[in-house]
C-alpha positions as CSV (number, residue, x, y, z in Angstrom):
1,X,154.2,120.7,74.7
2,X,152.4,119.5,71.7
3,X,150.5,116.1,72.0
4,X,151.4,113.3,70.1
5,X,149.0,110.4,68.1
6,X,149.1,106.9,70.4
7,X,150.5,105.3,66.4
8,X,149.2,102.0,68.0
9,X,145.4,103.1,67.3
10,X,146.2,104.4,63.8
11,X,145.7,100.8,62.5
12,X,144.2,102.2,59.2
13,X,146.7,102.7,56.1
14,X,147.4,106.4,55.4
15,X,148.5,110.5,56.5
16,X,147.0,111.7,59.8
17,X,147.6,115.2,60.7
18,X,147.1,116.7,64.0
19,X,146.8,119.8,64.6
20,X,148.3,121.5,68.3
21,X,150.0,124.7,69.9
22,X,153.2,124.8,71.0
23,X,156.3,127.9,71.4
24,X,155.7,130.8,73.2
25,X,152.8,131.0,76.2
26,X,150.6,134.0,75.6
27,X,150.8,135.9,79.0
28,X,148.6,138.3,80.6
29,X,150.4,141.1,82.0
30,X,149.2,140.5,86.4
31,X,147.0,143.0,87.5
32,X,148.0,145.4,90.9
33,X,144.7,147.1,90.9
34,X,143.7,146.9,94.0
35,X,144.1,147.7,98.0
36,X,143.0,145.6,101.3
37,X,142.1,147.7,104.2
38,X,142.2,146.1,107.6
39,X,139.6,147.6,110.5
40,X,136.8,147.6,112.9
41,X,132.8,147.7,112.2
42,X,129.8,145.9,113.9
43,X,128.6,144.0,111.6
44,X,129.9,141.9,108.7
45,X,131.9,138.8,108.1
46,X,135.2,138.7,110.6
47,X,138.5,137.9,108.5
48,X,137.2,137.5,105.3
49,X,138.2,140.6,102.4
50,X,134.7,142.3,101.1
51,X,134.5,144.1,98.3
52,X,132.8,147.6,99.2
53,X,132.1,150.1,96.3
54,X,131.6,153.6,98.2
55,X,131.4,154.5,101.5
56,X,128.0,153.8,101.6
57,X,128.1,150.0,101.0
58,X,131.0,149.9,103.1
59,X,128.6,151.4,106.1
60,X,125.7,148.9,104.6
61,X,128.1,145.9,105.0
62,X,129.6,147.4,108.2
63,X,128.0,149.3,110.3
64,X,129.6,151.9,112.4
65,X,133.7,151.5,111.7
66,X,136.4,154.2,112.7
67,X,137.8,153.1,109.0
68,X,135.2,155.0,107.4
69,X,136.9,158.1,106.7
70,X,139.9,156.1,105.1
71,X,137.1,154.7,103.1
72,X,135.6,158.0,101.7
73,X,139.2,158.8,101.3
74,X,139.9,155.8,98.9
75,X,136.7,156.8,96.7
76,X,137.5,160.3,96.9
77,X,140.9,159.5,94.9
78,X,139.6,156.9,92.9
79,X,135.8,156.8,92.7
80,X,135.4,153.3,90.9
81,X,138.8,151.9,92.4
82,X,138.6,148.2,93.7
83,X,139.1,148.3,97.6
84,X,138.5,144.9,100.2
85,X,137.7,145.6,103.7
86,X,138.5,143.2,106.1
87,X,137.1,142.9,109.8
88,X,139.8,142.4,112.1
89,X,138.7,140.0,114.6
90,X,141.1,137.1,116.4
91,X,140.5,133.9,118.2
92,X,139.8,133.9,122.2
93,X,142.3,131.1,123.7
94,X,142.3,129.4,127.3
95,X,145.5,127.0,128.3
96,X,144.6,124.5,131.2
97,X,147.0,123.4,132.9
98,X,147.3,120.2,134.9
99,X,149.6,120.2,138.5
100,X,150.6,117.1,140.1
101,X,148.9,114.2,138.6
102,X,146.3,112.7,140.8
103,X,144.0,109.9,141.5
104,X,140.1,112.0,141.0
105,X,138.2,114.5,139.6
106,X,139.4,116.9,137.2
107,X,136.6,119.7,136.0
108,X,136.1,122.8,134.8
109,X,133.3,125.2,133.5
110,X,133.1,126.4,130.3
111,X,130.6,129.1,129.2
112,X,128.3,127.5,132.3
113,X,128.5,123.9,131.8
114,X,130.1,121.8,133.9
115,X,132.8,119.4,132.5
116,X,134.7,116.9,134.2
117,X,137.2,113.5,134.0
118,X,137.8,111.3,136.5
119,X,141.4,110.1,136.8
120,X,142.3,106.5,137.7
121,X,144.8,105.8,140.2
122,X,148.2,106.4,139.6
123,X,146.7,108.6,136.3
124,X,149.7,110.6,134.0
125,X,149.4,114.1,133.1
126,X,148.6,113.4,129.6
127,X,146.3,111.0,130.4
128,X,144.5,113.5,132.3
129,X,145.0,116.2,129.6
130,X,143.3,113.6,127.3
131,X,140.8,112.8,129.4
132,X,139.8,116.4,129.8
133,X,139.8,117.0,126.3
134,X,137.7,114.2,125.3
135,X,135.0,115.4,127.8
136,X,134.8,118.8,126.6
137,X,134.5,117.8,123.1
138,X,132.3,115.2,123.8
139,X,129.4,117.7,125.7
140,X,127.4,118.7,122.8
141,X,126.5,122.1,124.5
142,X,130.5,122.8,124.8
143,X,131.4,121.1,121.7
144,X,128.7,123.8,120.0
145,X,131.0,126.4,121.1
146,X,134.9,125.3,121.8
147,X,137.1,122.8,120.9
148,X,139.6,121.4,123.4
149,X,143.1,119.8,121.6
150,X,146.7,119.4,123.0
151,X,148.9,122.7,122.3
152,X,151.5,120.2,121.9
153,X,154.4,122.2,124.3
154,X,153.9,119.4,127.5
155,X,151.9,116.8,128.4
156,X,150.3,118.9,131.1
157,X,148.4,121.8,129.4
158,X,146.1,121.6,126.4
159,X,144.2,124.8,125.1
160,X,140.3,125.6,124.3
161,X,139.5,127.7,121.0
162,X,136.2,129.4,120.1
163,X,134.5,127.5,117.1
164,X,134.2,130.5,115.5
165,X,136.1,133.9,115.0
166,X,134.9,136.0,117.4
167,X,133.2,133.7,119.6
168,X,133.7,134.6,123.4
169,X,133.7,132.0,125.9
170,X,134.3,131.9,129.6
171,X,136.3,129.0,131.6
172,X,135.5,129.0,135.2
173,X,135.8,126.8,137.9
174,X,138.7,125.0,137.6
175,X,138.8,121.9,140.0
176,X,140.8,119.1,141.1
177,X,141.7,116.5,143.9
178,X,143.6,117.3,147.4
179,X,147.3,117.0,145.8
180,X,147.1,118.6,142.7
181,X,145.5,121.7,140.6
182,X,143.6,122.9,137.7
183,X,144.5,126.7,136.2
184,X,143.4,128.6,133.4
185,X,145.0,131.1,131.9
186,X,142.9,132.8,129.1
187,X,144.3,135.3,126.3
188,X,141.3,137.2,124.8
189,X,142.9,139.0,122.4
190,X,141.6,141.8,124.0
191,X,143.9,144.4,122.1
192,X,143.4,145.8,118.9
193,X,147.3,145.0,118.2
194,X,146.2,141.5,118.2
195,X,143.2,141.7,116.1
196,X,144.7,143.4,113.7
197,X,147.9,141.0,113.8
198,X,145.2,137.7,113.6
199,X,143.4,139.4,110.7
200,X,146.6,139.8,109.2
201,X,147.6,136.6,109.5
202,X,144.3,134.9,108.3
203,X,142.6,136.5,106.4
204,X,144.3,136.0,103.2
205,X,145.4,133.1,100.3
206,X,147.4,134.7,97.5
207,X,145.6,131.9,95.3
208,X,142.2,133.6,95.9
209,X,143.4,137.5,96.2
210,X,145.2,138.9,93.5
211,X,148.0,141.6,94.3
212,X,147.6,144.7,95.9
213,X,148.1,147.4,98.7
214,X,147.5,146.4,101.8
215,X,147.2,149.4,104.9
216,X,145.4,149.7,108.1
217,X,144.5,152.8,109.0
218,X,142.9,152.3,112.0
219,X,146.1,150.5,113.5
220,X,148.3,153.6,113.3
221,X,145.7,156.4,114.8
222,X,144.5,154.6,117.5
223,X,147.1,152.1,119.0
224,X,149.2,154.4,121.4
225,X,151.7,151.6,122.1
226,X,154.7,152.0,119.6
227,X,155.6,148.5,120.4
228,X,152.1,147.6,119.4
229,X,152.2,149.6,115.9
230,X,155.5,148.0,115.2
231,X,154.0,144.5,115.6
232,X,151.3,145.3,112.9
233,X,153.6,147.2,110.5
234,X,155.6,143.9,111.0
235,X,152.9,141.3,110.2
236,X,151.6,143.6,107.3
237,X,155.5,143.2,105.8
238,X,155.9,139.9,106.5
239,X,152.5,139.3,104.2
240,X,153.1,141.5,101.7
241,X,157.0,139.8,101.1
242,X,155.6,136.0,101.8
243,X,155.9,134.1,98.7
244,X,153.2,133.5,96.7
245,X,151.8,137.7,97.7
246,X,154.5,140.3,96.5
247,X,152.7,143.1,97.6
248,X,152.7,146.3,99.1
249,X,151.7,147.6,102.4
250,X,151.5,151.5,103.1
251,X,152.3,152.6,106.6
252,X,151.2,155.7,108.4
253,X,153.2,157.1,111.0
254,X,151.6,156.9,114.8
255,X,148.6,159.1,116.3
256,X,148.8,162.4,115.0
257,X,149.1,164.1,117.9
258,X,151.8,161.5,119.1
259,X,154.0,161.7,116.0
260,X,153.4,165.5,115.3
261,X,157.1,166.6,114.3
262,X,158.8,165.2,111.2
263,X,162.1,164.5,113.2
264,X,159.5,161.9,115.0
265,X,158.4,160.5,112.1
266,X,162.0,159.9,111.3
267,X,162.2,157.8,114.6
268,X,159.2,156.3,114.9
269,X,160.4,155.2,111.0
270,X,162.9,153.3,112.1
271,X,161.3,150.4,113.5
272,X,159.4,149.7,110.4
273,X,161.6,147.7,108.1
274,X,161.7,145.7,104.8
275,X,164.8,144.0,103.1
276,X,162.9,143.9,99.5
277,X,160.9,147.3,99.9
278,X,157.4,145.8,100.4
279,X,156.6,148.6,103.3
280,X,156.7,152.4,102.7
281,X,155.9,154.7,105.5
282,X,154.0,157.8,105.2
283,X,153.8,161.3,107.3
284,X,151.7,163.2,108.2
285,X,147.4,162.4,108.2
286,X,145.4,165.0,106.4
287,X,142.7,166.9,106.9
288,X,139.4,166.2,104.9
289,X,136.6,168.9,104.0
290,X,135.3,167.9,107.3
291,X,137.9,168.7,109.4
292,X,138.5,165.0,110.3
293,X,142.3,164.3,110.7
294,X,142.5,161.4,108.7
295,X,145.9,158.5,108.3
296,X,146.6,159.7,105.0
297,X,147.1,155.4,103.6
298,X,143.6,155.4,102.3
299,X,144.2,158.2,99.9
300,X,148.2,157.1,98.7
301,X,147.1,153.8,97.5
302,X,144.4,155.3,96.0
303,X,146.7,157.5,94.1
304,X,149.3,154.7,93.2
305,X,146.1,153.1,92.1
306,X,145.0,155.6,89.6
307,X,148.4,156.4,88.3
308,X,148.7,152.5,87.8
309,X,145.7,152.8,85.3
310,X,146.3,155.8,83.5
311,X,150.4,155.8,83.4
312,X,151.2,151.8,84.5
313,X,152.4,150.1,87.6
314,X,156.1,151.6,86.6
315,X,155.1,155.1,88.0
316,X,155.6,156.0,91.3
317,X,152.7,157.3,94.1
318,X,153.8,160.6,94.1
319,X,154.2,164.1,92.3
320,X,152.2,166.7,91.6
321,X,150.2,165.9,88.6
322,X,148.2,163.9,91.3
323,X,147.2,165.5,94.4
324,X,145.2,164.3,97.3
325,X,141.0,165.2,96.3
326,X,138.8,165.7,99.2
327,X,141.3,167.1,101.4
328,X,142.3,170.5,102.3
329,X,145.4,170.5,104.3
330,X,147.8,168.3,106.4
331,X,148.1,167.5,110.0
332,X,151.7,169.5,110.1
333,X,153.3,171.1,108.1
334,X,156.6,169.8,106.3
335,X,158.9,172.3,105.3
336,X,161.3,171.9,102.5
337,X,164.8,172.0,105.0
338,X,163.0,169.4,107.0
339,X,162.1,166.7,104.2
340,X,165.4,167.3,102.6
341,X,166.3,165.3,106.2
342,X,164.0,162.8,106.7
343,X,163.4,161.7,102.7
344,X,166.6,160.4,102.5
345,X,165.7,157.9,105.6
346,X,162.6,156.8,104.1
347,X,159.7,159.0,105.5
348,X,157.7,159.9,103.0
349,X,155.9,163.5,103.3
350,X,152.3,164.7,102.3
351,X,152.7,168.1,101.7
352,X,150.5,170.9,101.2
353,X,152.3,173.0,97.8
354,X,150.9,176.4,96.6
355,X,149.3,175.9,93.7
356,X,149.3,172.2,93.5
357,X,147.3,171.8,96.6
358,X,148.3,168.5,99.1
359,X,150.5,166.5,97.2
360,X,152.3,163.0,98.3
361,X,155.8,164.2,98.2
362,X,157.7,161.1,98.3
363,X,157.6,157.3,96.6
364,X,160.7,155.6,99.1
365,X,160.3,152.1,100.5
366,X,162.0,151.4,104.0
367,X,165.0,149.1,102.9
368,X,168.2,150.1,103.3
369,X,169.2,148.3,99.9
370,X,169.9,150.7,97.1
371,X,168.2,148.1,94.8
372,X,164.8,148.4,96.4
373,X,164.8,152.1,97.8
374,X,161.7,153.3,95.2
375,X,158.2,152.0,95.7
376,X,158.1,151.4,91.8
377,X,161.2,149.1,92.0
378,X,159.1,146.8,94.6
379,X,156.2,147.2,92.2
380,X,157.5,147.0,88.8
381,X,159.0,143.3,90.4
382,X,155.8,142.0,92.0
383,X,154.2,142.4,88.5
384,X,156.9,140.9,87.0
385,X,157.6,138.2,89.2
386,X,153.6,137.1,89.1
387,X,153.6,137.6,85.5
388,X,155.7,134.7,84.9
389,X,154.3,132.9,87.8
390,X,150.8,132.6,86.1
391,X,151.9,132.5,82.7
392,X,153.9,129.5,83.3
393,X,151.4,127.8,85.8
394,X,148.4,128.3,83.2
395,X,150.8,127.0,80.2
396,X,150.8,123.7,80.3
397,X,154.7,123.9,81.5
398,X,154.2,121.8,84.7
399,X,154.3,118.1,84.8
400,X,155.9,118.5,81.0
401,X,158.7,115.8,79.9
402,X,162.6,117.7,80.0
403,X,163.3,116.8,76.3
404,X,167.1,116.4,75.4
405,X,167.2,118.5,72.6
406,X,166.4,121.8,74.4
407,X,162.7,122.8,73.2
408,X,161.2,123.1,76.5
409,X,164.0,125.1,77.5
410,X,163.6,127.2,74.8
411,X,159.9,127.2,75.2
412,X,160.4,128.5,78.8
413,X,163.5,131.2,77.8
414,X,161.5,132.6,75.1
415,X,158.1,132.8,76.6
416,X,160.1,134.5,79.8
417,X,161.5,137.2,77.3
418,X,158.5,138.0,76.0
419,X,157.1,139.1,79.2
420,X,160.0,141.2,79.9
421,X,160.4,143.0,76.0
422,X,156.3,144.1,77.0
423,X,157.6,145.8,80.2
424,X,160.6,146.6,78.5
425,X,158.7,148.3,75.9
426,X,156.0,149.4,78.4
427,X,158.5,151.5,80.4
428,X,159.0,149.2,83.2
429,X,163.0,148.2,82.6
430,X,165.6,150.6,81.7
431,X,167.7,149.9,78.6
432,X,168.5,151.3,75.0
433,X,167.5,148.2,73.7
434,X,166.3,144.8,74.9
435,X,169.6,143.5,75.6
436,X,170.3,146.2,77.9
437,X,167.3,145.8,80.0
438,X,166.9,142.1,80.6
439,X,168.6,138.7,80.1
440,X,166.6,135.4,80.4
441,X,168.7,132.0,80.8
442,X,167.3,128.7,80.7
443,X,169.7,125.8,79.4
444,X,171.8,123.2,81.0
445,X,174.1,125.8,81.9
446,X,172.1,126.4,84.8
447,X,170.2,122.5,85.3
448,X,172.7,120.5,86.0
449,X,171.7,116.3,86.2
450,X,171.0,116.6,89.9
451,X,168.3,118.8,89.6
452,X,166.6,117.1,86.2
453,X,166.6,113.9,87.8
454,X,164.8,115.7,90.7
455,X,162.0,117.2,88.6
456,X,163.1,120.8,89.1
457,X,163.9,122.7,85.9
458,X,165.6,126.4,86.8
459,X,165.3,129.8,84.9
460,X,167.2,132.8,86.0
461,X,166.3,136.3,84.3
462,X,168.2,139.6,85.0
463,X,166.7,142.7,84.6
464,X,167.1,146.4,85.6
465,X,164.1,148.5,86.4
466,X,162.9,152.0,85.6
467,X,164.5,154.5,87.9
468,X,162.4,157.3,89.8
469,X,163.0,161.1,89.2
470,X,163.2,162.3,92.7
471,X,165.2,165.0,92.1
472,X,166.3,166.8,89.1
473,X,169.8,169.1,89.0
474,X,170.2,171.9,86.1
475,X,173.1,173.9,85.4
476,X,172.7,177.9,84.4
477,X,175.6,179.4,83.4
478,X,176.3,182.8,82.6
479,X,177.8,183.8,79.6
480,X,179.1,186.9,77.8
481,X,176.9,187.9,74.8
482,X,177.6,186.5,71.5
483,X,179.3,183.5,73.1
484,X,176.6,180.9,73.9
485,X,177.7,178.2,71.4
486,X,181.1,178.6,72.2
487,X,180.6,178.4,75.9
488,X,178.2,175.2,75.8
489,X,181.1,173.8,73.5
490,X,178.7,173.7,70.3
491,X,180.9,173.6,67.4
């Protein structure tokens, strides 16, 4: 809104003029230009999302990872692409847990020093849960490596964390008077399930990491447990739909030699769902030059990625005009009879076409809506959705005076449907005209007192998004000479 002269300092006679902005917010269409990749290596930060720039300076960064073939798969489909890798590591827990309360001493070992609390008579649990924790936080040697707090489910166990991601520790020793007892129960996130599902879960802050792919290789080709793989297929979609994020996460289907037949693809499919298409699933891995059998993630989202910047975000990962470089073949073959099958339930197949070489042969999310069945539907959205978010955010809107007369309504309506006439005219939304492709309502109509007097001010915009040509249906007809025009009913 445009500022106003405080008329009280004007004490001077005469015309000031002031000069400010106001109407519509310029907006900068969001970027989706990038893809988060999730793994192993043994060196490098844990949990935190690293730019690499080839494979080498992923190796560089580090070290030996089992993600470096997805790697060199991502530069191999987009050589200057922007890819983060993040080091999957989670925090090692220990709950103690205090029996009968009782009048002594209380100790326990951690990482080989000796902690304890002695309990007065007639002691509580919690006091003794207290007591322990202030001990251990009090040793400096400990306190150097754990931190003891209550878990906050009873007043008889608290747990220990490791300082530091990563950080192992031992408990040992657990103590404690004639009457009562002392256990420890420690979870070292000793599965790559839960690294991967920590990492997930704390790696990221959509205020610091702009939008993008997220996979993770590594998950799908080496965890055997399908209840394992669903749990990080699950995390990486709860992310990906969490407000504030809006992305995308690429699945690949199990161990290749596991998941080796499209009809299990179609199963193991199943347990990987989204309600707003933020997942897609993808089968089966491909073969590079090397004759490594690679998750085939790594190279998708380096497609969609390319075809973003050369076509926009509205296309979809797929088709021919954009095979797979620096592969030769797939894992198994996928005839034609058998994707006409499983395409329609959301497995998406890489397949190997003569002439065209191996091609990603399908852009469909895992929702069961028909509103978010496309991968371009989800992204066309995200863009969308953080488009306004931004432009709105960086425009002075916030913390602005709800006039009576209707301007910052208008400001707001107007600056919304200008965003959505560039993706409108970009491609993005479907429609003849403007009016066909979106509608943007911001007036009392929709703010009634309630929610004025409450500081919230409400927009709603309706639009309708590009469709994807999956498949395409001509009709040849045969007709007798002479009697083309007639027959197609051409006057």
């Amino acid at each position: 809104m445009p500022q106003t002269l405080n008329i009280n300092q004007l004490t001077a006679p005469g015309v000031y003029v002031y000069e400010d902005t106001a109407g519509i917010i310029p907006a900068d269409i969001a970027s989706f230009n990038r893809a988060y990749l999730i793994g192993s290596g043994t060196t490098g930060a844990y949990n935190t999302p690293t730019q690499v720039t080839s494979a080498d300076d992923f190796a560089t960064k580090f070290g030996t990872s089992s993600s470096l073939n997805s790697v060199k798969l991502f530069f191999n489909n987009l050589s200057n692409g922007i890819l983060f890798f993040i080091r999957a590591a989670s925090k090692q827990i220990a709950t103690v847990t205090v029996g009968t309360p009782t009048e002594g001493n209380y100790s326990l070992t951690v990482s080989g020093t000796a902690v304890t609390y002695a309990a007065d008579s007639t002691p509580t649990a919690q006091e003794i849960v207290n007591g322990l924790i202030a001990a251990i936080n009090a040793n400096s040697t400990v306190a150097a490596i754990v931190t003891a707090s209550d878990d906050g489910t009873g007043n008889s166990t608290f747990i220990i964390t490791a300082d530091a991601v990563a950080t192992a520790f031992t408990v040992t020793s657990p103590t404690a008077p004639v009457g009562s007892t002392l256990s420890v129960t420690a979870d070292t996130y000793a599965t790559l399930a839960d690294e991967y599902v920590y990492a997930i879960q704390n790696s990221f802050d959509p205020d610091l990491h702009e939008q993008g792919i997220l996979i993770c290789p590594e998950a799908f080709s080496g965890l055997t447990s399908q209840g394992d793989r669903t749990s990080v297929a699950t995390a990486m979609e709860n992310l990906c739909a969490s407000e504030g994020f809006d992305w995308a996460t690429f699945v690949d289907s199990g161990p290749s030699g596991t998941i080796n037949t499209p009809a299990l693809a179609q199963t193991e499919s199943a347990n990987y769902t989204t309600a707003r298409g933020h997942l897609a699933y993808f089968f089966p891995y491909v073969v590079d030059l090397l004759d490594n059998t690679i998750p085939p993630s790594a190279g998708v989202a380096a497609i969609a990625l390319r075809r973003y910047r050369e076509q926009g975000f509205q296309q979809p990962p797929a088709g021919t005009k954009y095979p797979m470089r620096g592969v030769k073949g797939v894992a198994v073959t996928v005839k034609k009879a058998e994707q006409a099958v499983v395409n329609p339930e959301g497995v998406n197949c890489i397949r190997n076409l003569p002439g065209h070489g191996v091609v990603v042969y399908g852009s469909r999310t895992r929702s069961a809506s028909p509103y978010y069945r496309f991968v371009n539907t989800r992204i066309i959205f995200s863009v969308f959705n953080r488009t306004i978010q931004q432009t709105l955010d960086d425009g002075d809107v916030i913390f602005s005076a709800v006039d009576g007369q209707g301007v910052l309504f208008t400001r707001i309506r107007e600056t919304i449907e200008a965003i959505a006439y560039r993706f409108w005219e970009g491609g993005a939304f479907f429609g003849a005209t403007p009016a066909d492709a979106f509608l943007v309502k911001c007036d009392r109509s929709i703010n009634p007192a309630i929610d004025l007097e409450a500081g919230i001010v409400r927009s709603e915009v309706y639009a309708a998004p590009a469709p994807t040509l999956e498949r395409m249906l001509v009709g040849s007809y045969r007709v007798p000479i002479d009697q083309v025009q007639q027959a197609a009913g051409v006057a």
